[in-house]
C-alpha positions as semicolon CSV with decimal commas, in nm:
position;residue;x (nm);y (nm);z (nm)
1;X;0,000;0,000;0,000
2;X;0,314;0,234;-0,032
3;X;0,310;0,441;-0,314
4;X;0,627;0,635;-0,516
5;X;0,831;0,877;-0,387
6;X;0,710;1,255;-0,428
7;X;0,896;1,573;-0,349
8;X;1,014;1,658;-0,028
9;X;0,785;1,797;0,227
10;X;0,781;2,114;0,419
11;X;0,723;2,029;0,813
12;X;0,743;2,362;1,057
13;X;0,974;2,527;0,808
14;X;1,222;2,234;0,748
15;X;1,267;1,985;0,464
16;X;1,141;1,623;0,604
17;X;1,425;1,436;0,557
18;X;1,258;1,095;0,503
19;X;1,058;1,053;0,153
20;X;0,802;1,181;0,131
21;X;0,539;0,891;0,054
22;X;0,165;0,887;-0,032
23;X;-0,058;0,585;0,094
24;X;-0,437;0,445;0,026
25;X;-0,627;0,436;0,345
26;X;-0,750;0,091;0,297
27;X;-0,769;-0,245;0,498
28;X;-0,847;-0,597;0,342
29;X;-1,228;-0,637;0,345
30;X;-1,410;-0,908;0,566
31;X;-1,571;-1,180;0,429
32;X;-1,852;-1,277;0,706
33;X;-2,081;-1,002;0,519
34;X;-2,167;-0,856;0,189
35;X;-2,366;-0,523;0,312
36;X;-2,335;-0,272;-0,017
37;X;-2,407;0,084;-0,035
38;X;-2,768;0,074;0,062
39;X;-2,698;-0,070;0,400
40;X;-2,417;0,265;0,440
41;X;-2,722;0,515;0,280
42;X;-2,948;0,369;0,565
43;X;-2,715;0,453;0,847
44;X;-2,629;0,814;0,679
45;X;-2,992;0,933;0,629
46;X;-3,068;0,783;0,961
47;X;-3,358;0,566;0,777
48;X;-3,611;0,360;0,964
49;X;-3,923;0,120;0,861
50;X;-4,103;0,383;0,746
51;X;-3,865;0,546;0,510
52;X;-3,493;0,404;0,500
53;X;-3,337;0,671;0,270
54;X;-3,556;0,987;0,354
55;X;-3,344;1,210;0,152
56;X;-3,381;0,999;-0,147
57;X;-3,771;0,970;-0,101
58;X;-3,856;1,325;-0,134
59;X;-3,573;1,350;-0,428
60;X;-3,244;1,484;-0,286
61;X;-3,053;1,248;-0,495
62;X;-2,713;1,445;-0,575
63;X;-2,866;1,607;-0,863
64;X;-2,711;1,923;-0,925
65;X;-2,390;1,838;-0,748
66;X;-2,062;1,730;-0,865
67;X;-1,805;1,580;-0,675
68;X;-1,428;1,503;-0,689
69;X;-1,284;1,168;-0,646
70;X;-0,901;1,201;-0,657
71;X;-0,741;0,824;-0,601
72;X;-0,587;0,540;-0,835
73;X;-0,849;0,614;-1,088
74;X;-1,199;0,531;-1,230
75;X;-1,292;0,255;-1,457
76;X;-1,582;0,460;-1,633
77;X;-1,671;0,117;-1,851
78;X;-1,862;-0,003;-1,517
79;X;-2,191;0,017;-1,546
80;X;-2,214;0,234;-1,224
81;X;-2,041;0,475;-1,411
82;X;-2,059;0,429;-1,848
83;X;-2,257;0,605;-2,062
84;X;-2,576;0,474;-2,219
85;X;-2,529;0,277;-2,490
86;X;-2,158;0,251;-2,502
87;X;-2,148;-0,137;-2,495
88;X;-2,321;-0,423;-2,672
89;X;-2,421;-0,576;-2,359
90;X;-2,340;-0,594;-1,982
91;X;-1,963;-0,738;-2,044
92;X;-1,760;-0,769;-2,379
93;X;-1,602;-0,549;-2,568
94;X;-1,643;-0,151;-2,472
95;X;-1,595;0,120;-2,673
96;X;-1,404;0,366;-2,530
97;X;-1,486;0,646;-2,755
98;X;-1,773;0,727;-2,536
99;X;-1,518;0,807;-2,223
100;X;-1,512;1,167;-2,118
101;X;-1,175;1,248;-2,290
102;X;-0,848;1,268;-2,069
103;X;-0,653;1,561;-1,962
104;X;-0,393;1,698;-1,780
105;X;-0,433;1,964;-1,493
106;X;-0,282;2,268;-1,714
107;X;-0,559;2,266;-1,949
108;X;-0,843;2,040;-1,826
109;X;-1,181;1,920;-2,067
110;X;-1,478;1,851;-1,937
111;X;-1,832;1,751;-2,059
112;X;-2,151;1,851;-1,847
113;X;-2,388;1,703;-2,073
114;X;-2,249;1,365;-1,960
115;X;-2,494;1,146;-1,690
116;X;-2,190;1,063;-1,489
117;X;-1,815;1,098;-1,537
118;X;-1,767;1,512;-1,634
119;X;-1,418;1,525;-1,614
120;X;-1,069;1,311;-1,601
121;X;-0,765;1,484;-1,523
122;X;-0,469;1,235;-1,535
123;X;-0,151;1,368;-1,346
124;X;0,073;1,226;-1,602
125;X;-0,091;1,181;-1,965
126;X;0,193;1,017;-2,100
127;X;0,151;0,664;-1,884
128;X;-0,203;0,534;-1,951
129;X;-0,201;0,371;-1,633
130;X;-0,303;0,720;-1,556
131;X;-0,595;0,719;-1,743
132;X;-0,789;0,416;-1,603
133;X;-0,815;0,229;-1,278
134;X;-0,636;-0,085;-1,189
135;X;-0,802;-0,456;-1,111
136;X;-1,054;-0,411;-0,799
137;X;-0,876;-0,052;-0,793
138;X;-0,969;0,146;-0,528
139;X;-1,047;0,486;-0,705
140;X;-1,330;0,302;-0,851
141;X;-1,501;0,140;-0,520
142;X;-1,449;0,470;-0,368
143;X;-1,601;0,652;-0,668
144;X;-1,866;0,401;-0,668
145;X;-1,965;0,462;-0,297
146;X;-1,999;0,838;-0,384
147;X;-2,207;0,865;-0,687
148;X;-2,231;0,534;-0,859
149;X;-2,586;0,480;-1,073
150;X;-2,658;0,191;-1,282
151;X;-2,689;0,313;-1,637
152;X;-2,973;0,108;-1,724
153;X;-3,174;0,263;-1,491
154;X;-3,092;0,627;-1,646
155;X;-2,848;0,751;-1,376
156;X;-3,012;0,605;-1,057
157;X;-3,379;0,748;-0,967
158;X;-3,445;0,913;-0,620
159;X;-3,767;0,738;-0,535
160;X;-3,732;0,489;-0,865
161;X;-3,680;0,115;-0,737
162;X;-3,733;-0,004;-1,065
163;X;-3,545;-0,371;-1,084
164;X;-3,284;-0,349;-1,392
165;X;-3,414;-0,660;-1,601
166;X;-3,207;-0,541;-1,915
167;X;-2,906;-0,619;-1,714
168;X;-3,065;-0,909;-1,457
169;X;-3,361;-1,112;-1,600
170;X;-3,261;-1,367;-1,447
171;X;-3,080;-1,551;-1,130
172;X;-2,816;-1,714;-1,397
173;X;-2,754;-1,371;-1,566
174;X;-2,710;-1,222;-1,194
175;X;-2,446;-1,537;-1,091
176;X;-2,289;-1,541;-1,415
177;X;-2,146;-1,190;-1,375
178;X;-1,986;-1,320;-1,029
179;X;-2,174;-1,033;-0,842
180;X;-2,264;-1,046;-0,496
181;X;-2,475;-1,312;-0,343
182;X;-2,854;-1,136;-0,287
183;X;-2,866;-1,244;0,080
184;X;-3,190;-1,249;0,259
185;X;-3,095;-0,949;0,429
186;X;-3,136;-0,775;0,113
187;X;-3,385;-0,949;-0,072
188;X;-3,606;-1,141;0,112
189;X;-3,788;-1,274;-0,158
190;X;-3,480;-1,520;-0,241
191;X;-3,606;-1,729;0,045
192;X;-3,362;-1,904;0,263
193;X;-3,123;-2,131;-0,032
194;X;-2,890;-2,075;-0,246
195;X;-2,783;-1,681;-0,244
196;X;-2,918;-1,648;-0,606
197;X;-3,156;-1,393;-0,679
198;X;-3,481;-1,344;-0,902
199;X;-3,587;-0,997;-1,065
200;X;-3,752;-0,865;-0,734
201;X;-3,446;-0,821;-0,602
202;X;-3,312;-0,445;-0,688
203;X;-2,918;-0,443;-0,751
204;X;-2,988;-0,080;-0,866
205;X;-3,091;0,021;-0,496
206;X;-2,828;-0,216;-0,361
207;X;-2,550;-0,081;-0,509
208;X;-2,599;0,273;-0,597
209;X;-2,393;0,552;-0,427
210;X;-2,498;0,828;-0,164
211;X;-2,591;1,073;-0,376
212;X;-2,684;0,888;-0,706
213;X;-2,789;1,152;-0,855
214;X;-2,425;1,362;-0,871
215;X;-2,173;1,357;-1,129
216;X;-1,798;1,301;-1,099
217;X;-1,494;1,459;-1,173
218;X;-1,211;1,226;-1,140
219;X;-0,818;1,300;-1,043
220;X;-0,622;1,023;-1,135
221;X;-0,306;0,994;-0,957
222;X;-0,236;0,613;-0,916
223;X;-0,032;0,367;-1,149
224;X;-0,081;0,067;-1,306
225;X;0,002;-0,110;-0,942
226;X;-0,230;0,210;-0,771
227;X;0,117;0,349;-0,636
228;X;-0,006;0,711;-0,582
229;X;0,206;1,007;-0,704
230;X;0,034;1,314;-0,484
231;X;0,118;1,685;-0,601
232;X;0,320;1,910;-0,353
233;X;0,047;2,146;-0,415
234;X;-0,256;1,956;-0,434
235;X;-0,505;2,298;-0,412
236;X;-0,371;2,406;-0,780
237;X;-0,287;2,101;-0,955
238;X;-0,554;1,835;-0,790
239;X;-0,875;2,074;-0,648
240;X;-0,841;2,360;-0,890
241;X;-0,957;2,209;-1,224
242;X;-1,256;2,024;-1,088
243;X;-1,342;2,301;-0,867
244;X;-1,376;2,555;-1,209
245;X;-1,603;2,272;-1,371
246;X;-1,854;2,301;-1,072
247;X;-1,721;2,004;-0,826
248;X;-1,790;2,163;-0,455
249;X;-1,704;1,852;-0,271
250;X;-1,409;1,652;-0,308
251;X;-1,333;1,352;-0,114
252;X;-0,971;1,245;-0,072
253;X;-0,907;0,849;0,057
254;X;-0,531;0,906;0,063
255;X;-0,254;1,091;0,293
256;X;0,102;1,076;0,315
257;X;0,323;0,837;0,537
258;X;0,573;1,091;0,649
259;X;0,596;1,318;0,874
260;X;0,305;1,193;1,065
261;X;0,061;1,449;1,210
262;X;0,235;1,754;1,138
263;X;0,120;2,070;0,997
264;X;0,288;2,059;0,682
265;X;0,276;2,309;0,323
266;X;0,045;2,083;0,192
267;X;-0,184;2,088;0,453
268;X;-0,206;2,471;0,486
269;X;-0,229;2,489;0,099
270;X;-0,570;2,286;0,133
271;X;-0,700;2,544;0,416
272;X;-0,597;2,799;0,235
273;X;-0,794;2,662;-0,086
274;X;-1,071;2,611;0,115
275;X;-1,082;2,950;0,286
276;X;-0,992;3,104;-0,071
277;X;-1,278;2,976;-0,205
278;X;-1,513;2,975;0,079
279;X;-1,751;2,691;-0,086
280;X;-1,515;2,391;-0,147
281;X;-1,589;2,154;0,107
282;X;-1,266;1,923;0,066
283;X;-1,293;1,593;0,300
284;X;-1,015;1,340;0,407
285;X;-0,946;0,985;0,533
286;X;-0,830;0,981;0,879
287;X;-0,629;0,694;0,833
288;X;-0,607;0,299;0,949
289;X;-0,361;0,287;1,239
290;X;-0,593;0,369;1,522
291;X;-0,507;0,008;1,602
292;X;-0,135;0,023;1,580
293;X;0,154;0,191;1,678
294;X;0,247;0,574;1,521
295;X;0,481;0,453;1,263
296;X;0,695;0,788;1,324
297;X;0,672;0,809;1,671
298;X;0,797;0,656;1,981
299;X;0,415;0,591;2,067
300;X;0,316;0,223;2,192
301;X;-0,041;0,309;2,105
302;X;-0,239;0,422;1,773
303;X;-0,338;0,758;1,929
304;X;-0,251;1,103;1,755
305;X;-0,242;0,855;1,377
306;X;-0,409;1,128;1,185
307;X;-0,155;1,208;0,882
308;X;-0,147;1,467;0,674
309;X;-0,353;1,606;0,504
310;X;-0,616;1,465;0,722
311;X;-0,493;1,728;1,015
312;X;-0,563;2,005;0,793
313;X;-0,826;2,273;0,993
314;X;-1,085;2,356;0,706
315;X;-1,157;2,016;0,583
316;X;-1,375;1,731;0,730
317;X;-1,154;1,421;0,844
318;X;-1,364;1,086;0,882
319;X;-1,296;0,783;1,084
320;X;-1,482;0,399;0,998
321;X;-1,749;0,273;1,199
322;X;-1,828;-0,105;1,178
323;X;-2,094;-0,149;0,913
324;X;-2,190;-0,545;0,930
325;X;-2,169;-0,625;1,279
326;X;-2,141;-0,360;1,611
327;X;-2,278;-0,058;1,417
328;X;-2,291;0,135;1,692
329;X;-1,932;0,047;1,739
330;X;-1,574;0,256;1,601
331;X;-1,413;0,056;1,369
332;X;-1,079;-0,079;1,548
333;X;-0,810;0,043;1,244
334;X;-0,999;0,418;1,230
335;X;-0,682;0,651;1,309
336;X;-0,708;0,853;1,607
337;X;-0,679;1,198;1,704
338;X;-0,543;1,411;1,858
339;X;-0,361;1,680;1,612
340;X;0,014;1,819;1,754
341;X;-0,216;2,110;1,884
342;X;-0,510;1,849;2,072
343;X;-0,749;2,012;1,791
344;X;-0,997;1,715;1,759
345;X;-0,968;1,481;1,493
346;X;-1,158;1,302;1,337
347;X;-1,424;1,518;1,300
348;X;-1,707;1,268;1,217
349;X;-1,781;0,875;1,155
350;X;-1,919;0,701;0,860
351;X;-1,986;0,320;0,758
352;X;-1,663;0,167;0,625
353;X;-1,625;-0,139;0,786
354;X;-1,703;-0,324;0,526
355;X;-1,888;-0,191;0,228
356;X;-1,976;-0,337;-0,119
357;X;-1,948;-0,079;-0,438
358;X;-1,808;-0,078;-0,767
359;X;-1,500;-0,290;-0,873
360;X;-1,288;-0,166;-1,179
361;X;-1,230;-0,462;-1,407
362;X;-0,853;-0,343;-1,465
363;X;-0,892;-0,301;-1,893
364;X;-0,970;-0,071;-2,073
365;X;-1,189;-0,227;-2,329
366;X;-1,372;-0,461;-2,098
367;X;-1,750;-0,362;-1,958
368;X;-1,816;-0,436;-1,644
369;X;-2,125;-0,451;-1,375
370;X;-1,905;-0,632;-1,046
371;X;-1,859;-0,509;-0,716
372;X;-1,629;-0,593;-0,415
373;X;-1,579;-0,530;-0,072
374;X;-1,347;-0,323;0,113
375;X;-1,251;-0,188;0,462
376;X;-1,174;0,144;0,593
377;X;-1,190;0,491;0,631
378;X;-1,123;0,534;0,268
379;X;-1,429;0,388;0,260
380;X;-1,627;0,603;0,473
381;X;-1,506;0,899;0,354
382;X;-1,701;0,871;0,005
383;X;-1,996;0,773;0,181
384;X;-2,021;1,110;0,370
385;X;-1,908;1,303;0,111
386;X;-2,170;1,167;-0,128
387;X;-2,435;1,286;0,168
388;X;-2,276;1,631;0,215
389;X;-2,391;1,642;-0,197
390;X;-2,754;1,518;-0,122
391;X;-2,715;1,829;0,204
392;X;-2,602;2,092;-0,078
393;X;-2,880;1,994;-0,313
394;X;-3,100;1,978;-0,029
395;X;-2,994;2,355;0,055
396;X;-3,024;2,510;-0,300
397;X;-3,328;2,373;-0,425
398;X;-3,510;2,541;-0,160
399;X;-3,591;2,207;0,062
400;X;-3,516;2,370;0,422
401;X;-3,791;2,696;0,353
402;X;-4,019;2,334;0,240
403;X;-3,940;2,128;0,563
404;X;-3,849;2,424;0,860
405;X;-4,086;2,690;0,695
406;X;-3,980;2,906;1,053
407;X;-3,620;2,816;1,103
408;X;-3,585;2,902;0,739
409;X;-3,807;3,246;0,792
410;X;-3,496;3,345;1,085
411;X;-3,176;3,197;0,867
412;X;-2,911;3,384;0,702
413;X;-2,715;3,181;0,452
414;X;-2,602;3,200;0,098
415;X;-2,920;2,944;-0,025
416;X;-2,714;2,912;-0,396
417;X;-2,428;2,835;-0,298
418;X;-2,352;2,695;0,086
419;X;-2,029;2,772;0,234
420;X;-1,828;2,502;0,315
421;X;-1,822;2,586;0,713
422;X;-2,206;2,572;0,665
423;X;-2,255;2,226;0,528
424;X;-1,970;2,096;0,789
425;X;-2,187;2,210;1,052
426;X;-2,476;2,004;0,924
427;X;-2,244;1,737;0,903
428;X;-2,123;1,768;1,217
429;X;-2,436;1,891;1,397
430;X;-2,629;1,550;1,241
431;X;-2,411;1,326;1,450
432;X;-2,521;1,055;1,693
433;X;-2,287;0,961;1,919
434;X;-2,074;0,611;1,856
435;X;-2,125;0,385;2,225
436;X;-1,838;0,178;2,169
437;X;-1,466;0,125;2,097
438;X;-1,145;-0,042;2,079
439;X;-0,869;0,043;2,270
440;X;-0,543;0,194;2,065
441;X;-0,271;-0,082;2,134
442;X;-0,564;-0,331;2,101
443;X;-0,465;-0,590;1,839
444;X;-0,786;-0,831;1,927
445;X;-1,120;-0,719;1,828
446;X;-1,231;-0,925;2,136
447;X;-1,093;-0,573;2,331
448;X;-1,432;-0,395;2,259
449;X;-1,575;-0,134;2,553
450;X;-1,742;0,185;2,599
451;X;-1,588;0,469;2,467
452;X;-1,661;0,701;2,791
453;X;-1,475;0,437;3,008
454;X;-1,166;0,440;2,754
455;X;-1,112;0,800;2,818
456;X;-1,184;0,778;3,153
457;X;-0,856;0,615;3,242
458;X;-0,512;0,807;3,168
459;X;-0,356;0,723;2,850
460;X;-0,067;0,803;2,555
461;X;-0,369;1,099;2,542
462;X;-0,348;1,239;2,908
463;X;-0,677;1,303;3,088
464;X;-0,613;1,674;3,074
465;X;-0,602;1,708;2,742
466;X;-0,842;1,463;2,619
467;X;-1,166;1,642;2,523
468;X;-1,391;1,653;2,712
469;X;-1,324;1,278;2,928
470;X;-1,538;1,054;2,948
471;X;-1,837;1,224;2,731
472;X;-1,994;0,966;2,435
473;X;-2,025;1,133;2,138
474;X;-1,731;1,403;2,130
475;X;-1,353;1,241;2,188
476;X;-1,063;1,193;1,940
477;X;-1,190;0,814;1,870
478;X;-1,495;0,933;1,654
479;X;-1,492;1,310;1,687
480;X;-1,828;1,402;1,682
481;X;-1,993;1,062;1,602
482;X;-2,188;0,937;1,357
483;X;-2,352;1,153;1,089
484;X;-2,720;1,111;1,041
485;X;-2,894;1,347;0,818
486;X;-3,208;1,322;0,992
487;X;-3,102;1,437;1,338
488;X;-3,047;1,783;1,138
489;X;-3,352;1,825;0,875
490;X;-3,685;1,698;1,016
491;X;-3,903;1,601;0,765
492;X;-4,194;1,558;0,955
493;X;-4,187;1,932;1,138
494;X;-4,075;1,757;1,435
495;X;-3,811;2,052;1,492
496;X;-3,688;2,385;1,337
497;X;-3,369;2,408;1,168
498;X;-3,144;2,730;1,192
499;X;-2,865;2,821;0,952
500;X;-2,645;3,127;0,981
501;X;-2,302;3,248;0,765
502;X;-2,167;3,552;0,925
503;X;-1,763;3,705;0,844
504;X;-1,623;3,870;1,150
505;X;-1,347;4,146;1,128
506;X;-1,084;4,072;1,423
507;X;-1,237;4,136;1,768
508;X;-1,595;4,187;1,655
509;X;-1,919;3,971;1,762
510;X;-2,208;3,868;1,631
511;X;-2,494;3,728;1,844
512;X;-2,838;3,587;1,786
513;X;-3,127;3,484;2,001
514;X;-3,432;3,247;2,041
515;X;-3,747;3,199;2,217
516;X;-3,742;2,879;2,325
517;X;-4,100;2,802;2,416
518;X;-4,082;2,515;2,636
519;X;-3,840;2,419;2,913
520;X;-3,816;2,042;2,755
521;X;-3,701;2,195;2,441
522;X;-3,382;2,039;2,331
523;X;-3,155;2,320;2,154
524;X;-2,827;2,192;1,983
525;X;-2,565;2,429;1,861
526;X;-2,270;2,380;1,646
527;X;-2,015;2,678;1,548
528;X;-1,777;2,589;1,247
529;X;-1,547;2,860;1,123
């Protein structure tokens, strides 16, 4: 999972001696459970029996939004991802006229009009390893977990759970493409034998991405072997193109080896783009060696594992909660916080331990439908960035004045175009705290306990500067917790929701006020600046 060398690396003011190296956050996936992308959208939306993707029942799909996936690459001949008509049939031969054309950072192309794949920027356009994914490659599964749409279904429909019979007629059509088993827990109507499905099981709901509706612009930085070859200035060479073809989210499963969880150039350069810009919400992988020893530090423990650029102040950093079993539970590899100045880190929690999504077939002119698993927070990083997509679309189209008709009457936000601060809040104001943990030097995942009693005992993270000890939901295991969109938008008026932007000049204040009616009346607050 180490990737080539890059150029050396600014760390407060001196050259880093060691290289300078660029990893994928990923773990090997378990096998015990096959839950795809529909079991992560649950948990994000905060679903129930009445309405398991409530974002995606009233039609805040992604449309509108486009988001940046910058990893190994995308195979855009999957059918989560290719264009109508741009194969004879699920697999064969595809014809790879009808790929978005490639193109390097200095003078990027892009095509709107496309249903998925808008741009491809390939850091080096003279190796066409940069131009496509690798076998099982991980730019695809995360790219898949984002945005991915079945094309014969036209994209991937909000409330649509149309089967896709021109792909599936049949269980021998569904096990002859080596796809997933349907397991009961997914389609019940396969009955209890044989893990073959018929056509009233949906693969289209099963294995689309968070925000289905949203198009991609991909940064391609990974060889044929999915080595990665990061920029020393990722804002200009990595954010900047997709960011002038409309991309306001861009989720980043990657970080660098060395130096640990310093506050290095890079890292400032990604504040600084997103402060420059003021509506690039940029999010990170925290990292998988919450479980381990800091592999440039004297600690025994995984604590303070955050790398760069996941440190950085602007973006959101997200850690892996268990997804199959324990969901309630921080996955035991999710790098910990704190940063070098006990900021906390990670800032939120997503499904990533496993998840099913797209698998690249590794060829260029081979068509594809498969999917496979994988582990980590590389992997639940995607998934929240596709949701802070379906919170953007949510925003401009109007939806809060529709759902919170008198928190939106008292807000005081930009309703076109959301800062980035803004839909971090909702990220981080949506959360629901994670009960349980693993302790850092744990290598057993029999070493499971509560959270609050973890940080209740002194540590390589001293009980004064933990923060706060011994409180669930808010500690540098999970950050904030768990996002759920529907702890921050009712739906059902069953509470108000209040946005505010405001600039301060330097020693200024700004202050607001409510009339809370009742004493009962829960009132949660988050500040992001």
């Amino acid at each position: 999972r180490v990737a080539r060398r890059v150029g050396s690396n600014a760390v407060l003011g001196e050259e880093d001696s060691k290289a300078d190296r660029t990893t994928r956050v990923e773990e090997a996936a378990a096998a015990f459970y096959q839950p795809l992308n529909s079991v992560a959208a649950v948990a994000l939306q905060g679903g129930d029996s009445s309405a398991l993707n409530p974002l995606w029942a009233i039609g805040v799909n992604g449309t509108g939004q486009i988001v940046q996936v910058a990893d190994t690459g995308l195979d855009d001949a999957s059918c989560m991802f290719r264009q109508a008509n741009s194969a004879a049939g699920l697999t064969g031969s595809f014809n790879g006229a009808s790929q978005v054309a490639r193109s390097g950072f200095a003078s990027p192309l892009s095509d709107l009009s496309r249903r998925k794949v808008v741009q491809y920027i390939s850091r080096d356009l003279g190796d066409d390893s940069y131009s496509q994914d690798y076998a099982e490659g991980h730019g695809t599964h995360v790219a898949g977990t984002v945005a991915g749409a079945l094309v014969a279904d036209g994209g991937g429909g909000a409330a649509s759970v149309t089967p896709s019979p021109d792909f599936y007629p049949n269980c021998a059509a569904y096990a002859a493409e080596n796809l997933l088993a349907c397991l009961d827990t997914f389609c019940p109507a396969c009955g209890a034998n044989a893990g073959l499905c018929d056509t009233t099981c949906d693969y289209k709901d099963d294995t689309q991405g968070m925000a289905p509706g949203a198009k991609i612009a991909a940064y391609d930085f990974g060889d044929a072997a999915g080595a990665l070859d990061a920029p020393a200035d990722a804002a200009t060479e990595m954010f900047q193109p997709a960011y002038g073809v409309g991309a306001r989210v861009f989720t980043n499963s990657w970080g660098v080896d060395a130096p640990s969880n310093y506050y290095d150039s890079r890292t400032a350069g990604i504040d600084a783009f997103v402060y420059q810009t003021g509506d690039a919400l940029v999010l990170f992988a925290a990292g998988n060696s919450g479980d381990s020893p800091q592999k440039n530090q004297e600690a025994s423990t995984g604590d303070a594992s955050i790398n760069s650029p996941g440190i950085a102040k602007n973006g959101v950093t997200v850690g892996a909660a268990q997804t199959a079993t324990e969901p309630d539970t921080v996955a035991a590899f999710s790098s910990r916080g704190p940063t070098k100045d006990l900021r906390i880190k990670p800032d939120v929690c997503g499904p990533g331990d496993p998840v099913y999504s797209a698998e690249a077939s590794g060829s260029a002119g081979l068509a594809s439908c498969a999917t496979t698993g994988q582990s980590g927070t590389s992997v639940s990083t995607p998934a929240v960035a596709g949701v802070a997509a379906l919170l953007r679309q949510y925003l401009s189209e109007g939806r809060h004045a529709r759902y919170s008709s008198v928190g939106f009457a008292s807000s005081s936000y930009n309703q076109t175009h959301p800062s980035a601060a803004l839909v971090k809040a909702l990220l981080i104001g949506s959360t629901a705290p994670l009960t349980y943990g693993y302790p850092s030097n744990a290598s057993s995942l029999e070493h499971v306990e509560t959270l609050a009693s973890f940080y209740a005992v002194p540590g390589a993270v001293s009980d004064t500067q933990a923060y706060p000890l011994g409180t669930a939901g808010v500690d540098y295991t999970q950050g904030f917790g768990h996002v759920r969109t529907s702890n921050v938008f009712s739906l059902d008026g069953t509470f108000d929701t209040y946005l505010f932007e405001k600039s301060l000049a330097a020693e200024s204040a700004w202050e607001v006020d409510f009339a809370v009616q009742h004493t009962d009346t829960q009132v949660d607050v988050t500040l992001v600046w």
